[in-house]
C-alpha positions in Angstrom: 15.2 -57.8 55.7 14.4 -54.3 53.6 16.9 -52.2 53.4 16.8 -48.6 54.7 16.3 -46.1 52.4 19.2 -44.1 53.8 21.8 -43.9 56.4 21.7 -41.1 58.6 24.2 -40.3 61.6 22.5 -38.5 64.8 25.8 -36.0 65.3 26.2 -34.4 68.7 29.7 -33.2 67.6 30.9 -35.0 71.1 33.6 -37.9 71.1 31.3 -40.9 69.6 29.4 -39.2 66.7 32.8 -37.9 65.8 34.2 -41.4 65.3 31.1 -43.0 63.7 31.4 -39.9 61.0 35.2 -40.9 60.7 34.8 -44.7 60.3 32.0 -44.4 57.7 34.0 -42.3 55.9 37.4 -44.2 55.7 35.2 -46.8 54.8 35.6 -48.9 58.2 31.6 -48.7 58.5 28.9 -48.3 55.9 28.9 -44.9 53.7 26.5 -42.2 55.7 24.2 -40.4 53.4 23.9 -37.7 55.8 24.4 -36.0 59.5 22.1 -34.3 61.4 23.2 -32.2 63.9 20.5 -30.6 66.5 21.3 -27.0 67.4 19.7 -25.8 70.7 21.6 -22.3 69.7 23.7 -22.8 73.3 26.1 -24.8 72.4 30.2 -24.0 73.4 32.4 -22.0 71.0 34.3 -25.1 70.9 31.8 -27.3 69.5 30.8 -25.1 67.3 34.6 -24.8 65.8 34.6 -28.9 65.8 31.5 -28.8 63.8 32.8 -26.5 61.1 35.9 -28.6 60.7 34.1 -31.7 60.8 32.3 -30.4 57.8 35.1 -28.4 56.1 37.7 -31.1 56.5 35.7 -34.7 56.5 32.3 -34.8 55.6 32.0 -32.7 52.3 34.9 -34.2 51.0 33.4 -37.4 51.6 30.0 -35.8 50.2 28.2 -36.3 53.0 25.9 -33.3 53.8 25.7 -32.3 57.5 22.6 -30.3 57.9 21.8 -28.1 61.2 18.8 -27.7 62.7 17.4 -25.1 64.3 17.1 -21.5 63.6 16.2 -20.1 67.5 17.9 -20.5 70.9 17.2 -22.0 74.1 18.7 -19.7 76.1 17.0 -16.5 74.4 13.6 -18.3 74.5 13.8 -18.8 78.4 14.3 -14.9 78.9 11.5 -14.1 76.5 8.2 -13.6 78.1 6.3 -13.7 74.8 7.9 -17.2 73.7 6.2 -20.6 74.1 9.1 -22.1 76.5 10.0 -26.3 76.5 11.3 -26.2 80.2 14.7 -26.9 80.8 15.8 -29.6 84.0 16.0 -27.4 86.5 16.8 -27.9 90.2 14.3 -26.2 92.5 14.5 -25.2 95.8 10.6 -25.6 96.9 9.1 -23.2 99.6 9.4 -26.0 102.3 13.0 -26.7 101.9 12.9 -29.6 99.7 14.4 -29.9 96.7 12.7 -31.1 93.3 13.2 -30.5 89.2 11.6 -29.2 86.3 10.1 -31.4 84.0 12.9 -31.5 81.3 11.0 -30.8 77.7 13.8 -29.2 76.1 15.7 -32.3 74.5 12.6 -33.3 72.9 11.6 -29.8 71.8 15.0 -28.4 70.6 16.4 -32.0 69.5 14.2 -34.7 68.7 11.3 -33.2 66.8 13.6 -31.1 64.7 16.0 -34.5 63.8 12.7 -36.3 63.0 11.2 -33.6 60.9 14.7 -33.5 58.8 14.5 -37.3 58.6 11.3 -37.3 57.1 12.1 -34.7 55.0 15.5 -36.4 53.6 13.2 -39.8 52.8 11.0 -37.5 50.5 7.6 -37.1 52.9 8.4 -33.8 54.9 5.1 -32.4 57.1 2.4 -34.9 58.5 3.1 -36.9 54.8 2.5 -40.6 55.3 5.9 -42.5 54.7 4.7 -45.9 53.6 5.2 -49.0 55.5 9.1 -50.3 54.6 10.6 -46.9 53.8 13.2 -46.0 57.2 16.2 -44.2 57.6 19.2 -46.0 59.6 20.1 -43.7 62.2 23.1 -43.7 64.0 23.6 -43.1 67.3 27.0 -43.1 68.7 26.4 -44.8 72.3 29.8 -46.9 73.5 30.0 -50.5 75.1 30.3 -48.3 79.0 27.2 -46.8 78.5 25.2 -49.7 76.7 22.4 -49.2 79.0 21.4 -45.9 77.6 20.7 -47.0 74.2 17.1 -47.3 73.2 15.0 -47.5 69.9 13.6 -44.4 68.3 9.9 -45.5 68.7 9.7 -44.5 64.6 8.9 -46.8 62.0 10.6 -44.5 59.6 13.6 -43.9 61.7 15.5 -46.7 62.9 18.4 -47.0 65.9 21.7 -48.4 65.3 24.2 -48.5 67.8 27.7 -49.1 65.6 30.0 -48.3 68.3 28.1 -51.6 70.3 28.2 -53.8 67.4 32.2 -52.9 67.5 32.1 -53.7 71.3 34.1 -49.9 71.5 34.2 -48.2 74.9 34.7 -44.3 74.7 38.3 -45.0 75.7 38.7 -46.7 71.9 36.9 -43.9 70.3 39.5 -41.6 72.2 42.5 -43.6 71.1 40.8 -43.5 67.7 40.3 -39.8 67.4 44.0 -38.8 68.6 45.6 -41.5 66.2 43.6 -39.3 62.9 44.3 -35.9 64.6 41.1 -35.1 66.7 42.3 -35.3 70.0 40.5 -32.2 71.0 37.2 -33.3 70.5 34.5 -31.7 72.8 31.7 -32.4 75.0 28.6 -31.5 73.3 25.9 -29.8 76.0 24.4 -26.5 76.4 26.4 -23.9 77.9 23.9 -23.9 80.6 22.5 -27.8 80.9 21.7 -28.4 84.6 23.1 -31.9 84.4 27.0 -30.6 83.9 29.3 -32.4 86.0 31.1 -30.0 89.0 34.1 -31.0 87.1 32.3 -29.6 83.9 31.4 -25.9 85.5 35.1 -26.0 86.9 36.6 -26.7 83.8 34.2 -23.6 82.1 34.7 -21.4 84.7 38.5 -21.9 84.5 39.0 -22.1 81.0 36.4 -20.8 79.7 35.1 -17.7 81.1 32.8 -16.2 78.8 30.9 -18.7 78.7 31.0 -19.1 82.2 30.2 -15.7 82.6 26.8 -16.6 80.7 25.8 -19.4 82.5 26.1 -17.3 85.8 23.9 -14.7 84.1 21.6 -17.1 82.5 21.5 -18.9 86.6 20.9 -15.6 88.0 18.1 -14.8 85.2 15.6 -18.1 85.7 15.3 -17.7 89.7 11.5 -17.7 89.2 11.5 -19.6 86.4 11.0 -19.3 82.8 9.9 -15.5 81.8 6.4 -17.2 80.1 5.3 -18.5 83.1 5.6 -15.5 85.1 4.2 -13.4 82.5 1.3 -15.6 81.9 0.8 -15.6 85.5 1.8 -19.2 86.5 5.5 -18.2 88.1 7.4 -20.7 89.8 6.5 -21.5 93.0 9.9 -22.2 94.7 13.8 -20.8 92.7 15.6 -22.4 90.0 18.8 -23.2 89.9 21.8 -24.4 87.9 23.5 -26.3 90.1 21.8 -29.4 91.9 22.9 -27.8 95.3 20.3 -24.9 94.6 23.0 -22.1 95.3 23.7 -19.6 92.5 25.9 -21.0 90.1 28.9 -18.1 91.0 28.5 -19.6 94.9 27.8 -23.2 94.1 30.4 -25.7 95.6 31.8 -26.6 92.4 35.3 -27.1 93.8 35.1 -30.4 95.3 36.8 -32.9 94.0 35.0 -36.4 94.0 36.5 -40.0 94.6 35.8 -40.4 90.8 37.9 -37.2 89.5 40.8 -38.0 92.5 41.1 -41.4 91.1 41.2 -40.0 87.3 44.5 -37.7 88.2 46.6 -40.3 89.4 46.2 -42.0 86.0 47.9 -41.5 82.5 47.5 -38.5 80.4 44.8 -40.9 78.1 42.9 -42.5 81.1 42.5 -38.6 81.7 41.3 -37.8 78.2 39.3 -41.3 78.3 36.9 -41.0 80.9 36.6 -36.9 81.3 33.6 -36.7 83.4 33.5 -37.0 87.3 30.9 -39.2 89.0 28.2 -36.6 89.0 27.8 -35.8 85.2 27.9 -37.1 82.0 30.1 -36.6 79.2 28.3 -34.7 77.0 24.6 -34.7 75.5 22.8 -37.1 72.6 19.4 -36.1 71.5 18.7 -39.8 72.1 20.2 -40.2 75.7 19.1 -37.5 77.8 21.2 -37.7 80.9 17.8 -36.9 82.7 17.0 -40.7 82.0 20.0 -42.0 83.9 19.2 -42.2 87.6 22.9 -41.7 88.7 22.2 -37.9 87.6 19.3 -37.4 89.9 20.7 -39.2 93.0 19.6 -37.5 96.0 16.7 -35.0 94.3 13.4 -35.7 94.9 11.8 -35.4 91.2 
């Protein structure tokens, strides 16, 4: 079989792409020639922080480049009436009382396009350049043994899939174990501040702990009743509200207090079953360019899309 031209790691910053960069560096796992990290430009404080220590203390004294995409924000293009908008997931309330959801663009627009483009650009054919027939990047995505059923190929000739944390049979509760054992217990979940697919458990936690950023979601929530500004300005507005949260309430009202079977369960356990399995049963843990929770149809459960 060829081998690829280079090994690239898909990083999301979040608890799995933090252990592949870690075991490729202490040599556990082939050396990465590079990591790519997607920026929608609405990411937490926190994961932000991770990234930069990530880079400052692993990956350049390893050599290994993490390069950033991006360069706008999801966020500010949603509010802009004069900016071409990839729509965001969310949940609308329609005029007859159902309740449906935006087609979700924005992990291809903000995530995928911009990892391929820097792909092709690190095997030498950036733009529309033809990369001949045998030349491919490895790229690694960090998808565990719990959720094998979300990992998929890239559909690129030039940019293969590998799933190392499968071919290691780890669950996310190893890479937890793993990260606390080398000091990176704190790792974050990677999502937009304002990702419609947060857990209740998730806006609890940000509202609680985290309240500027809260404080921006409940803006942004409060901001895209009608939809993206574009729309509205071009004269195709929403015809039923937007929302945040799946129960179409604003995000400030929503009934994010619950507590599910899932979450219950999760308190009566250890201090690392806690830390282990973070997310309740209505959310993921965080967000991959390559496994959209909008793909997994224990996030849409009871919406009519």
């Amino acid at each position: 079989m060829t081998p690829p031209a280079l090994r690239v790691l898909s990083l999301g910053a979040g608890v799995q792409s933090t252990t592949l960069l870690l075991l490729s560096v202490q040599g556990r796992l082939p050396r990465l020639d590079a990591a790519v990290f997607a920026d929608t430009g609405w990411e937490p404080a926190a994961v932000y922080a991770h990234l930069d220590r990530l880079e400052r203390e692993v990956a350049a004294p390893a050599g290994i480049p993490i390069l950033r995409t991006g360069g706008g924000s999801i966020r500010a293009d949603a509010l802009d009436p004069a900016h071409r908008f990839a729509s965001m997931p969310l949940f609308v309330r329609n005029p007859d009382g159902t309740v449906g959801m935006i087609r979700r663009q924005c992990t291809d627009e903000y995530k995928l396009k911009k990892i391929k483009k820097k792909v092709r650009a690190l095997l030498g054919y950036p733009g529309r350049q033809r990369v001949p027939a045998g030349v491919f990047a490895e790229q690694w995505v960090g998808i565990s043994r719990d959720e094998f059923t979300r990992a998929k190929d890239s559909g690129l000739r030039y940019a293969v899939n590998r799933h190392p944390l499968l071919e290691l049979d780890w669950t996310r509760t190893d890479c937890l174990r793993f990260l606390a054992r080398h000091g990176w217990a704190h790792t974050p979940k990677s999502a937009c501040i304002g990702c419609p697919f947060h857990s209740d458990a998730q806006w609890r936690h940000m509202r609680d702990h985290q309240p500027d950023e809260w404080a921006d979601a409940v803006a942004f929530d409060h901001a895209i009743r009608q939809g993206n500004r574009r729309g509205t300005a071009t004269g195709s507005p929403l015809l039923g509200q937007a929302y945040l949260h799946r129960s179409c309430r604003p995000l400030d009202q929503a009934p994010i207090d619950r507590v599910s079977a899932h979450e219950w369960k999760q308190r009566q356990g250890s201090l690392l079953d806690l830390l282990a399995d973070q997310a309740d049963e209505d959310g993921p843990v965080g967000c991959s360019p390559w496994t959209c929770r909008s793909e997994d149809p224990d996030a849409l459960a009871g919406v009519a899309v």
